[in-house]
mmCIF file of the C-alpha atoms, coordinates in Angstrom:
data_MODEL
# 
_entry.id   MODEL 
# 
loop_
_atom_site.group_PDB 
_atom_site.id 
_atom_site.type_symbol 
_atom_site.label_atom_id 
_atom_site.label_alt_id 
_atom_site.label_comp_id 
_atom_site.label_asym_id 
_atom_site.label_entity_id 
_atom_site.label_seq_id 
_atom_site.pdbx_PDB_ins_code 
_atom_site.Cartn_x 
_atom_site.Cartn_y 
_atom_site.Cartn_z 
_atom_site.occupancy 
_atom_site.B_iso_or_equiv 
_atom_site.pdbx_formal_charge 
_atom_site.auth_seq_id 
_atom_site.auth_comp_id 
_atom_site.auth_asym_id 
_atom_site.auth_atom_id 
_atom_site.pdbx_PDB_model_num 
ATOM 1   C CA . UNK A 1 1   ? 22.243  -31.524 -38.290 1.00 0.00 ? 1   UNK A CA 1 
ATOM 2   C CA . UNK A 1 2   ? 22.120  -28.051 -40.190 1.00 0.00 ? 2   UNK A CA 1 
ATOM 3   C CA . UNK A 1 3   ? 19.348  -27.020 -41.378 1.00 0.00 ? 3   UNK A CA 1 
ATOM 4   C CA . UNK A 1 4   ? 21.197  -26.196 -44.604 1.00 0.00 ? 4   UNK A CA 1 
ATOM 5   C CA . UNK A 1 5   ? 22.091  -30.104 -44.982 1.00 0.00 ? 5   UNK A CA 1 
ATOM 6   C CA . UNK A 1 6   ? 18.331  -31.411 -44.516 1.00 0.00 ? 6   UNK A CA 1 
ATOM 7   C CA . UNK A 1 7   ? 17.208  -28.584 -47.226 1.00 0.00 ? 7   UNK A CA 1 
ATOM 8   C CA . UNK A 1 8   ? 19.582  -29.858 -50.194 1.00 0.00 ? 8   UNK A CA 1 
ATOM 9   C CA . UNK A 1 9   ? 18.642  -33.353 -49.958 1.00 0.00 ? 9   UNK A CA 1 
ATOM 10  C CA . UNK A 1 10  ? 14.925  -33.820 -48.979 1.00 0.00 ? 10  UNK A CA 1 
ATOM 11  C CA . UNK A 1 11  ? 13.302  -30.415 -48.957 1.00 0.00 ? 11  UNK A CA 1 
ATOM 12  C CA . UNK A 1 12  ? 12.562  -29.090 -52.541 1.00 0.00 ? 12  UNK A CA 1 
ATOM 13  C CA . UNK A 1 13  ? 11.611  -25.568 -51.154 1.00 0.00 ? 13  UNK A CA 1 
ATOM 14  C CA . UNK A 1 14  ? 14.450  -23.007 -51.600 1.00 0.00 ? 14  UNK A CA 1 
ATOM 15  C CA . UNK A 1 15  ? 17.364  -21.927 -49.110 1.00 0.00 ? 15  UNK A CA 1 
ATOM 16  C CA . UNK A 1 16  ? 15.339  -18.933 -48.341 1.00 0.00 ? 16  UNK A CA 1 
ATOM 17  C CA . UNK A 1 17  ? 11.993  -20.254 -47.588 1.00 0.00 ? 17  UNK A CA 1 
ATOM 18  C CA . UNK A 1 18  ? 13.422  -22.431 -44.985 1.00 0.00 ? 18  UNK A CA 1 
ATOM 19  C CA . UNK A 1 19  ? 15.389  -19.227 -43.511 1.00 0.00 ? 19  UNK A CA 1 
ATOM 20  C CA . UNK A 1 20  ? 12.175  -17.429 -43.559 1.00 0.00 ? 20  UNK A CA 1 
ATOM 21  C CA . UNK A 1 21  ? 9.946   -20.352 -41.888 1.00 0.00 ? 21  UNK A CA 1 
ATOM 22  C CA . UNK A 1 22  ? 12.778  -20.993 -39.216 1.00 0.00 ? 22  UNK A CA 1 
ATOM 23  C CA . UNK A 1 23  ? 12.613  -17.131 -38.474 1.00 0.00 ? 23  UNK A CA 1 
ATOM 24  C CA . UNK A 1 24  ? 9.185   -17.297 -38.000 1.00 0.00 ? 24  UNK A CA 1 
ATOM 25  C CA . UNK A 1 25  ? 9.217   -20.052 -36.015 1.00 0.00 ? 25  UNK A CA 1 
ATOM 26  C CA . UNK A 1 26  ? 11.494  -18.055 -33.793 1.00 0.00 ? 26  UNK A CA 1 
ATOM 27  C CA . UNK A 1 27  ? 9.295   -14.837 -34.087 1.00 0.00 ? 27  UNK A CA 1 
ATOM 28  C CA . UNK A 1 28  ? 6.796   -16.777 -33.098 1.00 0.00 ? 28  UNK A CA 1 
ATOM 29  C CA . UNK A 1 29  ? 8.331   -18.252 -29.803 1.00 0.00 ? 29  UNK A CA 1 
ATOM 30  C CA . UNK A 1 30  ? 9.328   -15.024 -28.640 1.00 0.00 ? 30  UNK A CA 1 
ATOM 31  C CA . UNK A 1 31  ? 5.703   -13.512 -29.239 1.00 0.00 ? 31  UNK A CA 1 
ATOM 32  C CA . UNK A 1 32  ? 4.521   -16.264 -27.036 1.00 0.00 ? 32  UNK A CA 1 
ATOM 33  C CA . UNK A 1 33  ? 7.210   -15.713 -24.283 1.00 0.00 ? 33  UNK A CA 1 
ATOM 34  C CA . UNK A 1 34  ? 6.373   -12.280 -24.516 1.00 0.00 ? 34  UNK A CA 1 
ATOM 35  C CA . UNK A 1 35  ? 2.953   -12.933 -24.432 1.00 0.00 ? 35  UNK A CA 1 
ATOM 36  C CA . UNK A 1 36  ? 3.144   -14.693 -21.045 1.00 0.00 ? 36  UNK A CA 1 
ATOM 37  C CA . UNK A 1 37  ? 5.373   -12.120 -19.609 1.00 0.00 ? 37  UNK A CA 1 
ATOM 38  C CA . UNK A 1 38  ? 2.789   -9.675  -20.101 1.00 0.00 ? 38  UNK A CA 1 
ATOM 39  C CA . UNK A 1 39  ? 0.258   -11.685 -18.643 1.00 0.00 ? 39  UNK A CA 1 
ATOM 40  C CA . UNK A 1 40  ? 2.763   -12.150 -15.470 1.00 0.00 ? 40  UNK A CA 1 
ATOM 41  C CA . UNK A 1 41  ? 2.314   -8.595  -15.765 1.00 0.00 ? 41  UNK A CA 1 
ATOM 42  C CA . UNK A 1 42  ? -0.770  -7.716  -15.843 1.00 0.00 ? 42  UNK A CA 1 
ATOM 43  C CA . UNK A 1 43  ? -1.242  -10.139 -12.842 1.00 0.00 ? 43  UNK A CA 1 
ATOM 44  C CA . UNK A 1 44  ? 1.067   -8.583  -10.731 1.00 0.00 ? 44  UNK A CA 1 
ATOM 45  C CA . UNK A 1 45  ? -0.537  -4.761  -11.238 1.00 0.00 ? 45  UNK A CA 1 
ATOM 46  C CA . UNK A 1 46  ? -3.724  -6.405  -10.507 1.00 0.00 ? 46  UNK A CA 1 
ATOM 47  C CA . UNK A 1 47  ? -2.514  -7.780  -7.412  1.00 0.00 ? 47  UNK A CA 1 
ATOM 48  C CA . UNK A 1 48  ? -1.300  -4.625  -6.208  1.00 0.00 ? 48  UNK A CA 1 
ATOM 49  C CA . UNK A 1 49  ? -4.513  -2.553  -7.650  1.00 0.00 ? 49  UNK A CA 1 
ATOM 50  C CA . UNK A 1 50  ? -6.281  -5.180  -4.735  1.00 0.00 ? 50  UNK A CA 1 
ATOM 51  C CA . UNK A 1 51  ? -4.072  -4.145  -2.606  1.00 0.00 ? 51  UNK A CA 1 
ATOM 52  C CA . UNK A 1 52  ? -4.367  -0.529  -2.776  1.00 0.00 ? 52  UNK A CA 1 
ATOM 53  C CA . UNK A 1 53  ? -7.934  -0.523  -2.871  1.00 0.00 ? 53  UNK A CA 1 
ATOM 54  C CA . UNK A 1 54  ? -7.799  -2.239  0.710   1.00 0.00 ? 54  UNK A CA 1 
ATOM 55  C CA . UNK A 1 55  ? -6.573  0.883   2.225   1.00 0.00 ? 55  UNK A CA 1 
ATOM 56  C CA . UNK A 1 56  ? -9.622  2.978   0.692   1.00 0.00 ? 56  UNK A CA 1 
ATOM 57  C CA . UNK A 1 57  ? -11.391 2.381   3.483   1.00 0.00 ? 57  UNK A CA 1 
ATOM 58  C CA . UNK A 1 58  ? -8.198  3.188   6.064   1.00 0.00 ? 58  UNK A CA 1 
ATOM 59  C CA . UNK A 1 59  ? -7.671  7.049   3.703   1.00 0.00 ? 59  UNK A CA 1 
ATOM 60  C CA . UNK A 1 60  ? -11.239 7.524   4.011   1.00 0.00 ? 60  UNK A CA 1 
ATOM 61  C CA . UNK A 1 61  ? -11.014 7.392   7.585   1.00 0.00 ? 61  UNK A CA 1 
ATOM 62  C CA . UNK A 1 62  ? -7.982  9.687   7.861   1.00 0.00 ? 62  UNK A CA 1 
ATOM 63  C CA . UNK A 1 63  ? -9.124  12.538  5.566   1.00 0.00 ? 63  UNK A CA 1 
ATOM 64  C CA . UNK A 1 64  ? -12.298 12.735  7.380   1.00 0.00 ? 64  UNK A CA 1 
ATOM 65  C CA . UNK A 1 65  ? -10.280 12.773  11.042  1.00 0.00 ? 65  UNK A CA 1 
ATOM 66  C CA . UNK A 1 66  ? -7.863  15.393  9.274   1.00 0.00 ? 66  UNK A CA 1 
ATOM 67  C CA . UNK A 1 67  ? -10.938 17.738  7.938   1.00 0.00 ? 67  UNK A CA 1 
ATOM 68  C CA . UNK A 1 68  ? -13.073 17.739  11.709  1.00 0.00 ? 68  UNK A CA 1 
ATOM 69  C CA . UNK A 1 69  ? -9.346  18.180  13.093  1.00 0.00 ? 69  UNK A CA 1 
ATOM 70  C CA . UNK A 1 70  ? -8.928  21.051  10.948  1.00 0.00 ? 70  UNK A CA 1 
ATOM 71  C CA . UNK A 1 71  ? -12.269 22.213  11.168  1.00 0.00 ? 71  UNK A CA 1 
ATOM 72  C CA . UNK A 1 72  ? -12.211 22.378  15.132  1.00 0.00 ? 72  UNK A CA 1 
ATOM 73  C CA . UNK A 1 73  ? -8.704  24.045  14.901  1.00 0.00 ? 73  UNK A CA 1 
ATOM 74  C CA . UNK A 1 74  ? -10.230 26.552  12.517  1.00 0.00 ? 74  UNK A CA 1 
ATOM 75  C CA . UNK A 1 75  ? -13.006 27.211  14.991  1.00 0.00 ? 75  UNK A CA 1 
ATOM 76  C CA . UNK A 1 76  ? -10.301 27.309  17.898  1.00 0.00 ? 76  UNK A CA 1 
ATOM 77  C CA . UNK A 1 77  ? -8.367  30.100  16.231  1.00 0.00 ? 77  UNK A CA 1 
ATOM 78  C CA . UNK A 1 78  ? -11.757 31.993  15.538  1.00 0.00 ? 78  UNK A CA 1 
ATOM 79  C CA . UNK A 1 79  ? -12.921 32.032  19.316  1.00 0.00 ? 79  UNK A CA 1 
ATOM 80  C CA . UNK A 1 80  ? -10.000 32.904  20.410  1.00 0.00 ? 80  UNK A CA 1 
ATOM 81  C CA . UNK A 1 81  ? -9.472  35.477  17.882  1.00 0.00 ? 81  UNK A CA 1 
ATOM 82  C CA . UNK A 1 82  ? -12.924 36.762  19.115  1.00 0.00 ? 82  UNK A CA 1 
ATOM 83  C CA . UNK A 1 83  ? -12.077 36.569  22.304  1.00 0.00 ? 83  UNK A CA 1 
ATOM 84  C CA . UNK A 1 84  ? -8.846  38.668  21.689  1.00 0.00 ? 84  UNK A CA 1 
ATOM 85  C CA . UNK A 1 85  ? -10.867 40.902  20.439  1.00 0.00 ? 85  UNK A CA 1 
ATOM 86  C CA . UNK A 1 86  ? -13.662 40.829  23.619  1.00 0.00 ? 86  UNK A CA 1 
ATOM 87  C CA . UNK A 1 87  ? -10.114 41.518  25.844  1.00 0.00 ? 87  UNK A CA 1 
ATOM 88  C CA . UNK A 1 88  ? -9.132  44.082  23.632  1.00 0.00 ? 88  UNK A CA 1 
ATOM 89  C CA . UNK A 1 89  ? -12.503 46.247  23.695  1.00 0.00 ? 89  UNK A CA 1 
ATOM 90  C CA . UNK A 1 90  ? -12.887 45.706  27.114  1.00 0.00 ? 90  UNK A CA 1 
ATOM 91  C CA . UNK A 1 91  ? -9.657  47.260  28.181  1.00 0.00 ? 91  UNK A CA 1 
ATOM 92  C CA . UNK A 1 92  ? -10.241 50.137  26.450  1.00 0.00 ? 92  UNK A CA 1 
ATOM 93  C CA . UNK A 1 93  ? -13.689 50.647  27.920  1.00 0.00 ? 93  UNK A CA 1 
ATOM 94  C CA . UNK A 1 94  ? -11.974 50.749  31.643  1.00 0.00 ? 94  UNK A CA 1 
ATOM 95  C CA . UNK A 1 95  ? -9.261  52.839  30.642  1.00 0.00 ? 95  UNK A CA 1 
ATOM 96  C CA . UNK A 1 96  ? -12.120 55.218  28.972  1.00 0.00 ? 96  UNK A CA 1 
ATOM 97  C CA . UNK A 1 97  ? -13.539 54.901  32.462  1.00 0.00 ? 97  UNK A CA 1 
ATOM 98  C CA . UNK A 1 98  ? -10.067 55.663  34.371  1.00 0.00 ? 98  UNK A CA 1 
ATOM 99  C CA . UNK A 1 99  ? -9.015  58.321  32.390  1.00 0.00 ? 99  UNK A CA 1 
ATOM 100 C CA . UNK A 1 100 ? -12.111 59.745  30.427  1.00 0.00 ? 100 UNK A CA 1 
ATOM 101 C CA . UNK A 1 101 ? -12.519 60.179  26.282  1.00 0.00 ? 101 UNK A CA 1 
ATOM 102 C CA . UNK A 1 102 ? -9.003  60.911  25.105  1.00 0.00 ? 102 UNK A CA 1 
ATOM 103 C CA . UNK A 1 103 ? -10.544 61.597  21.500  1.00 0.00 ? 103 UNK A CA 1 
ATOM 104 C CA . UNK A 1 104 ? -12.601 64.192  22.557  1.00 0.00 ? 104 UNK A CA 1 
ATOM 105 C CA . UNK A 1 105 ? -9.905  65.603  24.935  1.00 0.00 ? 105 UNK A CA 1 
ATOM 106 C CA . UNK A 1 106 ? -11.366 65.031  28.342  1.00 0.00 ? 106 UNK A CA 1 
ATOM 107 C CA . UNK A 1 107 ? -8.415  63.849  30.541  1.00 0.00 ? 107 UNK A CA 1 
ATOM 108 C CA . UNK A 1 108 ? -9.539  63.102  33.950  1.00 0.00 ? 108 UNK A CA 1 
ATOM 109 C CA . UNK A 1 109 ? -7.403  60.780  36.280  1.00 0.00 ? 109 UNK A CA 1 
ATOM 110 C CA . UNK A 1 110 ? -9.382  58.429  39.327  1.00 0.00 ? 110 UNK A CA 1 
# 
């Protein structure tokens, strides 16, 4: 039955409090449906929070190979640069030797 048909003969509260309790009935159902799925929610996040925070440990690890890899690369590129540079010097010392101080205008072939 209606509840329109139950409100005429028994209830003596008017058509519209029995709209407005039946709505918030309703409201009130849906708030708690609501209420779980945000609780399923909140769950879920946490679960996956857990999750993520087991591979702290794994990232950790990584970023610290990554920074001595870089590091020693670094340090790579700076000896050889040096040594470049060693090469480069002494080259010009033996060709100072072979064919004298071109600055200062002595030529002189061996």
């Amino acid at each position: 039955m209606s509840a329109f048909a139950t409100s005429t003969t028994t209830d003596p509260r008017t058509e519209f409090e029995i709209q407005r309790s039946e709505l918030v009935r309703e409201i009130a159902l849906g708030m708690e449906s609501v209420l779980q799925y945000i609780n399923r929610l909140n769950r879920n996040l946490e679960s996956i929070i857990a999750v993520g925070n087991e591979f702290s440990s794994v990232e950790a690890l990584w970023s610290h190979f990554e920074n001595v890899m870089g590091s020693e690369e670094g340090q790579q590129t700076d000896v050889q640069k040096q040594d470049d540079n060693n090469a480069g010097e002494e080259v010009d010392i033996k060709q100072e030797e072979e064919y004298g101080d071109i600055e200062n205008g002595e030529h002189r072939r061996s």
